[in-house]
C-alpha positions in Angstrom: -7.5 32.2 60.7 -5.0 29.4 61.9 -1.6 29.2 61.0 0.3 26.1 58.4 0.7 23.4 59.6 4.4 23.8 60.0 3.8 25.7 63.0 2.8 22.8 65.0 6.2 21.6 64.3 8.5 20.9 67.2 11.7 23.1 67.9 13.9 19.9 66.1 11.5 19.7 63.1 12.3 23.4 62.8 16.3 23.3 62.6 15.5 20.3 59.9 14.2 22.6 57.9 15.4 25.8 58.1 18.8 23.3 57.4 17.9 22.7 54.3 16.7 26.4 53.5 20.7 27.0 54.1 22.2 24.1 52.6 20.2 24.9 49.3 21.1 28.7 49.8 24.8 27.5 50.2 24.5 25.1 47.1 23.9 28.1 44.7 26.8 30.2 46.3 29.0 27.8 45.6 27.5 26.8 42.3 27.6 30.5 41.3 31.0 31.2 42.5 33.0 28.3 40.9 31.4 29.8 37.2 33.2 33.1 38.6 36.0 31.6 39.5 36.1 29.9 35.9 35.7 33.4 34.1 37.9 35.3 36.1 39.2 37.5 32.8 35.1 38.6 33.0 35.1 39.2 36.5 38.5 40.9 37.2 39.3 42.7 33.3 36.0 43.9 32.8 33.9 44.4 35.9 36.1 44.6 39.0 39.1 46.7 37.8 36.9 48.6 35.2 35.8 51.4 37.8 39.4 53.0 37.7 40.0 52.8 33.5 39.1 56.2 31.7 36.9 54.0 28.9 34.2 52.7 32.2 30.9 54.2 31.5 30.1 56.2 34.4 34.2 58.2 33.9 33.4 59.1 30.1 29.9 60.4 31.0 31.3 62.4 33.1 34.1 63.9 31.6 31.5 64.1 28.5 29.4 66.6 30.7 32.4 68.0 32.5 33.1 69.2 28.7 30.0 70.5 28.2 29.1 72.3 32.0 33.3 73.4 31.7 33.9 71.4 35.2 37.1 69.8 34.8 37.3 68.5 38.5 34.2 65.8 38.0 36.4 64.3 35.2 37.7 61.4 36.9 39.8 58.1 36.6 41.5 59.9 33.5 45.1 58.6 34.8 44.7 55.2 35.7 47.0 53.9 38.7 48.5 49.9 39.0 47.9 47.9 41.6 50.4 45.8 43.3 50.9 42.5 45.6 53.0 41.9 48.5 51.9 38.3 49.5 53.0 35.7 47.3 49.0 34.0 47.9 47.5 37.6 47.5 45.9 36.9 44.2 44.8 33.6 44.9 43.1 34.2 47.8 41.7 37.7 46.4 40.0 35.5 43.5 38.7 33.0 45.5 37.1 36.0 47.8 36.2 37.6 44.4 34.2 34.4 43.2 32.2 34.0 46.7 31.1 38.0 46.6 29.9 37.1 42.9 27.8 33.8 43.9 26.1 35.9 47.0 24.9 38.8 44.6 24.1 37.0 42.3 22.1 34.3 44.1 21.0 37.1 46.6 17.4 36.4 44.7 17.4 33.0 45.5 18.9 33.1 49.2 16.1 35.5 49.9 13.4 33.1 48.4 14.5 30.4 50.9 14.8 32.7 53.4 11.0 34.0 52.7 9.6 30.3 52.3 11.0 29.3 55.8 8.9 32.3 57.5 5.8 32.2 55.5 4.2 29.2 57.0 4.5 31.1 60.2 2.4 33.8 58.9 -1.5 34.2 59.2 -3.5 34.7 56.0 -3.8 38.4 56.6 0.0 38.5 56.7 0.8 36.8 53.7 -1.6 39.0 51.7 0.1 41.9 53.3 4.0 40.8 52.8 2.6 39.5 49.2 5.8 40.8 46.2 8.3 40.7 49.6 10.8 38.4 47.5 10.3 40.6 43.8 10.8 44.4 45.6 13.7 43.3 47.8 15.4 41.5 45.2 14.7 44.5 42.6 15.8 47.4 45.5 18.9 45.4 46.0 20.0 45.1 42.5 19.7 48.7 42.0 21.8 49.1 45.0 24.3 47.1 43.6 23.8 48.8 40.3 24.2 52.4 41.8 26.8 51.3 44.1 28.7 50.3 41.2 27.9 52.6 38.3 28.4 55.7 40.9 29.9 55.3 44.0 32.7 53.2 43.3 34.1 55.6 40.4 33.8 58.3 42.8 35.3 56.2 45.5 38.4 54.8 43.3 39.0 58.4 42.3 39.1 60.0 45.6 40.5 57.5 47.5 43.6 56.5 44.6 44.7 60.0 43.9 44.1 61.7 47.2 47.5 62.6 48.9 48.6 63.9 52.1 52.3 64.7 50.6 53.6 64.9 47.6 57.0 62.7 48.9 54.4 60.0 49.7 53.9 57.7 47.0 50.7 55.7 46.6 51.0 52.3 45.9 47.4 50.9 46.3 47.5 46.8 46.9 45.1 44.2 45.4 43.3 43.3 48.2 42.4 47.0 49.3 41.2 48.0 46.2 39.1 44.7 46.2 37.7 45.5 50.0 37.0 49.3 49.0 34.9 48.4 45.7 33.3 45.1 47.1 32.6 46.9 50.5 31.3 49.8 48.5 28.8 47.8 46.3 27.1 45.8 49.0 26.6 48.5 51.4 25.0 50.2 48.8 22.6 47.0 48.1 21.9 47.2 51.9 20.9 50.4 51.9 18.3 50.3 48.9 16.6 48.2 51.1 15.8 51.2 53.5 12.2 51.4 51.8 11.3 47.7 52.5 12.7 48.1 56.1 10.2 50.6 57.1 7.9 49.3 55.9 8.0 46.4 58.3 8.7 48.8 60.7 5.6 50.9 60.5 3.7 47.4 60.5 4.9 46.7 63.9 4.4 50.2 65.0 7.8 50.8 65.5 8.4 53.8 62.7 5.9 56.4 62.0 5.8 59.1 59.2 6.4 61.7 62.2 9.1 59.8 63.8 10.9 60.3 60.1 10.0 63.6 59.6 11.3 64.9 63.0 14.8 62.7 62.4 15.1 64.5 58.6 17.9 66.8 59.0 20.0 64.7 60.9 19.5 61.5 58.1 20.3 64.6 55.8 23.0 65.8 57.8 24.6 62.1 57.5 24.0 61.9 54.0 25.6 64.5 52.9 28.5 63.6 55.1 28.9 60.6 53.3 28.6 61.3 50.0 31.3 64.4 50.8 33.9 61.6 52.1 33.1 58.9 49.0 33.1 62.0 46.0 35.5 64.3 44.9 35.7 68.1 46.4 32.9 69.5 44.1 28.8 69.7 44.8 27.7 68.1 41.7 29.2 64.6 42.3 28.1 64.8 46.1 24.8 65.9 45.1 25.3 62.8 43.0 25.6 60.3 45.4 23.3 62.2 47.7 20.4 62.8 45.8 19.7 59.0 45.7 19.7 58.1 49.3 17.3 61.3 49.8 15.2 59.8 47.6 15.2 56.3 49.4 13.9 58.4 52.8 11.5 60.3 51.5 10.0 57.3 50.0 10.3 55.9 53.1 8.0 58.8 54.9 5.5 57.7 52.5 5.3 53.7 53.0 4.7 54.9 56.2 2.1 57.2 56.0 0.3 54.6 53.7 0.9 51.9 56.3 -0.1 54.4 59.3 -3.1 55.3 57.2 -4.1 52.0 56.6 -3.8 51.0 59.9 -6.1 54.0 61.2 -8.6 53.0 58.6 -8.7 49.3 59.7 -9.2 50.6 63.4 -12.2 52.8 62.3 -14.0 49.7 60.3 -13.6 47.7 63.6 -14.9 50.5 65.8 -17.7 51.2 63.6 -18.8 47.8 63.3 -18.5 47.3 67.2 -20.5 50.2 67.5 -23.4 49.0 65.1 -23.4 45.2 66.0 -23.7 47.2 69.8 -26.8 49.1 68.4 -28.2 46.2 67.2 -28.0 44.9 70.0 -30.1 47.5 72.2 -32.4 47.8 69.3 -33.7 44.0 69.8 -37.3 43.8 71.9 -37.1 40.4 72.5 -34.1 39.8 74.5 -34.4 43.2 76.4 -37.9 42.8 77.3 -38.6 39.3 77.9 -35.9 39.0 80.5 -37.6 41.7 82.8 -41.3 40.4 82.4 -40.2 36.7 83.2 -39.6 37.1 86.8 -43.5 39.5 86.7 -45.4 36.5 85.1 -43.1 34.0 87.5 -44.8 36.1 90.1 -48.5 36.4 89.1 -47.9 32.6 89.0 -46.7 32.2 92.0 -49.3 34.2 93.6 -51.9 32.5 92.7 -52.2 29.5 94.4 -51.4 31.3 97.6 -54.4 33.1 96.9 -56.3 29.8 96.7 -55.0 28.5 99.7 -55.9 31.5 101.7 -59.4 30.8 100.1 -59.9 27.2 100.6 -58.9 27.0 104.4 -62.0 29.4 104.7 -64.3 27.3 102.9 -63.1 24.0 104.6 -64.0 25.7 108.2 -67.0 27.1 107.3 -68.0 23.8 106.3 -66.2 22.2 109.4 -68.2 24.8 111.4 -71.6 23.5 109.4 -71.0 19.9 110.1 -70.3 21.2 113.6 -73.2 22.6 114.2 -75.5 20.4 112.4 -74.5 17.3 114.4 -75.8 18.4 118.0 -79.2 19.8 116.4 -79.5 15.7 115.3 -78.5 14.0 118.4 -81.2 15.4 120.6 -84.0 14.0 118.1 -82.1 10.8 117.3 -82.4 10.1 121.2 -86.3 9.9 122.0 -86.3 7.4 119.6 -84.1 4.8 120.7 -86.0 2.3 122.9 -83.5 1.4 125.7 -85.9 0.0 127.9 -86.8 -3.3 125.5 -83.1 -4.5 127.0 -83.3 -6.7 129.0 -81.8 -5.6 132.7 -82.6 -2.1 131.7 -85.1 0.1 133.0 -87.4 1.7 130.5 -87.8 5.7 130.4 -91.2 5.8 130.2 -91.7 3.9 133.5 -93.7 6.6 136.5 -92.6 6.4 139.7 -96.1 6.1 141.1 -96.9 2.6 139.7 -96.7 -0.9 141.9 -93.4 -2.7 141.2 -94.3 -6.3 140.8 -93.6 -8.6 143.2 -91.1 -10.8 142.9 
């Protein structure tokens, strides 16, 4: 499977276009934050300073079932504190900070959508079915991050942090800009950490995380849980269970992505072996190519043989007819003589002449 054709892109084409990923991204945190900035009553009266007023949702359920369990202490935010300035550009700049956090969580869908659409043509096939929902279940795992972060850690978190005293002749003045650092700090660290789930699940697809990696690193994840939600809560196990119980939650779902993804993996491996194994069968199985190739080089030899067995024949057959011809020809030279008549030339002596008879004279 080849890759988009954006990966053939040079390193220049690249930067062109992941510019325009961020400019885009950019355009809808600004767009977003000026409508925040506009409604600052909204974003100020009725969701950023709601977490310390006795009428915010999470502090009247609380005290609702603090009634009913008779727990007093996980009653909280029933005394509301004031918040103060000591820069004369405080609140200015703490609304113009306000308005940006509001545009990134808000657009925090979008900014991952460009973010996702710059990587995928990068991706095989086989990756892109696999990451397939990446943009809908980080988008969703951050929201309730943001949603949990805000709903029940920063009531805890303005109620431990406002009313906790280390003397009574020390009084507690909290100032605009800490309160907006604690809760804004508090919210997206909580949308950061709903994405634990998606993060191994990446990890166990590079093999870098696996379900017994998690399990053996339980107690001390536990350990730091609880540490934190005993820091962020009031002095009392129900609200630290709370804030606890959640992030337990997130791990042990964790230990399961990974043991799908391991599993899956393992499973994938097995196909391949097995069908290695079976095209190798196969392979041994077939008559033709295993047996041709070791009779060729037989017949290649029969052939060859056989005309060195002729020409050990014929040189016998040629000499025995060399030795006839031989043979024959002095048996026909004796006869062949008698009847030549040499003595008819002229200057010649005939053989038939005896020695007894006259010579004529001259």
């Amino acid at each position: 499977m080849s890759k988009n054709t954006e990966g053939e892109m040079s390193f220049l084409e690249h930067l062109e276009v992941m510019r325009w990923h961020l400019l885009r991204s950019i355009l809808a945190i600004v767009i977003l934050a000026l409508v925040a900035f506009v409604f600052k009553d909204i974003v100020f009266d009725k969701i950023l300073l709601a977490p310390k007023e006795p009428s915010f949702p999470t502090n009247r359920w609380l005290c609702h079932l603090g009634d009913i369990l008779g727990l007093e202490r996980i009653c909280i935010n029933q005394d509301p504190f004031q918040l103060q300035t000591v820069k004369m550009a405080e609140q200015f700049s703490m609304h113009i900070m306000v308005s940006l956090v509001a545009g990134v969580v808000v657009a925090f869908p979008y900014i991952f959508w460009e973010f996702w659409r710059f990587i995928v043509p990068a991706l095989y096939d086989k990756e892109r079915n696999t990451a397939r929902g990446a943009v809908f279940f980080t988008s969703l795992l951050f929201i309730l991050g943001v949603l949990f972060g805000y709903y029940i850690i920063a009531p805890l978190s303005v109620n431990f942090l406002g009313n906790y005293k280390v003397s009574e002749s020390v009084i507690s003045a909290p100032t605009l800009r800490s309160y907006v650092s604690t809760i804004t700090s508090v919210v997206l660290a909580a949308g950061v950490v709903f994405q634990l789930p998606i993060l191994v699940y990446f990890l166990s697809k590079i093999g870098l995380v696996t379900p017994g990696f998690l399990k053996k690193y339980r107690r001390h994840s536990l350990v730091v849980i609880v540490t934190l939600s005993a820091i962020i809560t009031p002095p009392d196990v129900f609200s630290q269970i709370l804030v606890a119980l959640p992030l337990m939650v997130l791990y042990e779902i964790g230990i399961l992505i990974s043991r799908r993804i391991v599993k899956e993996k393992k499973a994938e491996e097995d196909a391949r072996s097995r069908s290695y194994r079976t095209r190798k069968k196969k392979t041994a199985e077939k008559p033709e190519p295993g047996e041709s190739t070791p009779q060729e080089p037989e017949t290649e030899k029969s052939t060859s043989e056989e005309p060195e067995t002729e020409e050990t024949v014929e040189p016998s057959v040629d000499s025995q007819t060399k030795e006839e011809v031989t043979s024959k020809k002095p048996r026909k030279r004796p006869a062949s003589k008698p009847d030549t008549d040499k003595g008819d030339e002229p200057g010649q002596e005939g053989p038939g002449l005896k020695d007894d008879e006259p010579k004529p004279s001259e």
